[in-house]
C-alpha positions in Angstrom: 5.1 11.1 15.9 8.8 11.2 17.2 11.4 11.0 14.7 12.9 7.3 15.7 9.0 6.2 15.2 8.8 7.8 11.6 12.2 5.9 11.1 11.0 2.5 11.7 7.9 3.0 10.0 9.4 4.3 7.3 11.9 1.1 6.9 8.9 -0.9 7.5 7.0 0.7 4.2 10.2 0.0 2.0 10.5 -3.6 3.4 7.0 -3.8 2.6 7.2 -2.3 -1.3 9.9 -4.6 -1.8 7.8 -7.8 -1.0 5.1 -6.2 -2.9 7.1 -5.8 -6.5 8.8 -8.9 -6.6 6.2 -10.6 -8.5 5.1 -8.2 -11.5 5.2 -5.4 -9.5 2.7 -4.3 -6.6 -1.1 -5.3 -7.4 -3.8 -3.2 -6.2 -4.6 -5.9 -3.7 -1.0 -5.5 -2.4 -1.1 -1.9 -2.3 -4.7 -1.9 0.0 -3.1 -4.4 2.6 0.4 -2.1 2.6 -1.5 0.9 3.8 -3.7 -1.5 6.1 -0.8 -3.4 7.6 0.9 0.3 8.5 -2.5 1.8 9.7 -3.3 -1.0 12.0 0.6 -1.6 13.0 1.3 2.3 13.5 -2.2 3.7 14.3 -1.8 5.4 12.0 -5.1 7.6 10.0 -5.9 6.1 6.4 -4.4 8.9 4.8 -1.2 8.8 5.8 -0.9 5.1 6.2 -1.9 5.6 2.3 0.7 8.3 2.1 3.7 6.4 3.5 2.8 3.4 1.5 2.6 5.5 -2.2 6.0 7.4 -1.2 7.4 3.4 -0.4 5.8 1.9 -3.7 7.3 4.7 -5.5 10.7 3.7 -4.8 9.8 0.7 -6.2 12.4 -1.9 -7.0 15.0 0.6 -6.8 15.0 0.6 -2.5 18.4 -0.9 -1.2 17.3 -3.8 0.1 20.2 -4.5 2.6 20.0 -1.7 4.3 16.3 -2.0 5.0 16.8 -5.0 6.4 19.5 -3.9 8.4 18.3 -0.9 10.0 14.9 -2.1 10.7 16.6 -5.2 12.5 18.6 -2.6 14.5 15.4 -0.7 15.5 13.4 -3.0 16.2 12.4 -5.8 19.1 12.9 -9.7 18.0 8.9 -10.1 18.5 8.4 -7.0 16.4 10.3 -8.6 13.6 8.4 -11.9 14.1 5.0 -10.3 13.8 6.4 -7.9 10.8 7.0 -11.1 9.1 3.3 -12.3 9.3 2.7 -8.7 7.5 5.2 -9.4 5.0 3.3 -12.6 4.0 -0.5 -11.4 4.2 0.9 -8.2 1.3 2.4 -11.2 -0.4 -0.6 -13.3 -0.5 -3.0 -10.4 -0.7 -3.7 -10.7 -4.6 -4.7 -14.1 -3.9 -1.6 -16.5 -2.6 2.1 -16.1 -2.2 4.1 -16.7 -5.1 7.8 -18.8 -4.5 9.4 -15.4 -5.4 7.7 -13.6 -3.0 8.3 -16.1 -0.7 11.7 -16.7 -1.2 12.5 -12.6 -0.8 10.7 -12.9 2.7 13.2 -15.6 3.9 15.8 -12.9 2.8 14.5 -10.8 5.0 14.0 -13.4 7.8 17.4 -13.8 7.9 18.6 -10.2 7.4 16.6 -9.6 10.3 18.4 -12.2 12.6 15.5 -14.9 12.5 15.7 -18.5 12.7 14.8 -20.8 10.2 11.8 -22.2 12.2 10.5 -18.8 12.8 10.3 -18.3 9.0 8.7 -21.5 8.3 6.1 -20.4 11.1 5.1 -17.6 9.8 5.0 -19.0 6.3 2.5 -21.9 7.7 0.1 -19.7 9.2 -1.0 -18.6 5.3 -3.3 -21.9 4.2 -1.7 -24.1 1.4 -4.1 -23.0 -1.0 -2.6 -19.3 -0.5 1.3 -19.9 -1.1 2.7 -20.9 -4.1 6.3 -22.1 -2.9 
């Protein structure tokens, strides 16, 4: 995998972590769709979709935020970022629905990575009522 590709998915598995701790740390449901969001996004094998996503959740909350956001907005394509946040809300709902926390920390992201409102709020409506919280 070329070095710019390990990058992104890299930044991705950090963004990802984050969303995943925000509510009392990352639930084993959160974990499982981590490595599945990166293994269907990336192609990547099991293993190392399970790889990068440990080496990610072991930063834990400690990941700079801000720069995450700012350098995967710089690497990537606007639709990437849109589809990346529909990923950021199926780990957030994963263990069952998506908490206002975790929601809340997604629009961060939204707009650190130069998305509209509306694109936020229509990612956040594809997840059914009953599986956000905010």
């Amino acid at each position: 995998m070329p070095d710019a590709e390990l990058r992104r998915l890299g930044l991705a598995g950090g963004l990802l972590a984050l969303v995943a701790y925000v509510a009392d740390g990352a639930a084993d449901e959160e974990r499982a769709a981590i490595v599945a969001v990166l293994r269907d996004a990336w192609s990547l094998p099991a293993e190392s979709a399970a790889l990068v996503a440990e080496v990610a959740l072991s930063g834990g909350q400690q990941l700079d935020f801000y720069r995450l956001v700012r350098e995967f907005a710089e690497v990537t394509s606007p639709d990437e970022r849109r589809r990346f946040l529909d990923a950021l809300f199926g780990v957030a709902s994963a263990d069952g629905a998506a908490t206002f926390e975790e929601i809340e920390q997604i629009r961060l992201v939204a707009l650190g990575l130069k998305l509209s409102h509306s694109e936020f709020i229509e990612a956040k409506m594809k997840l059914p009522p009953e599986r956000r919280r905010g």
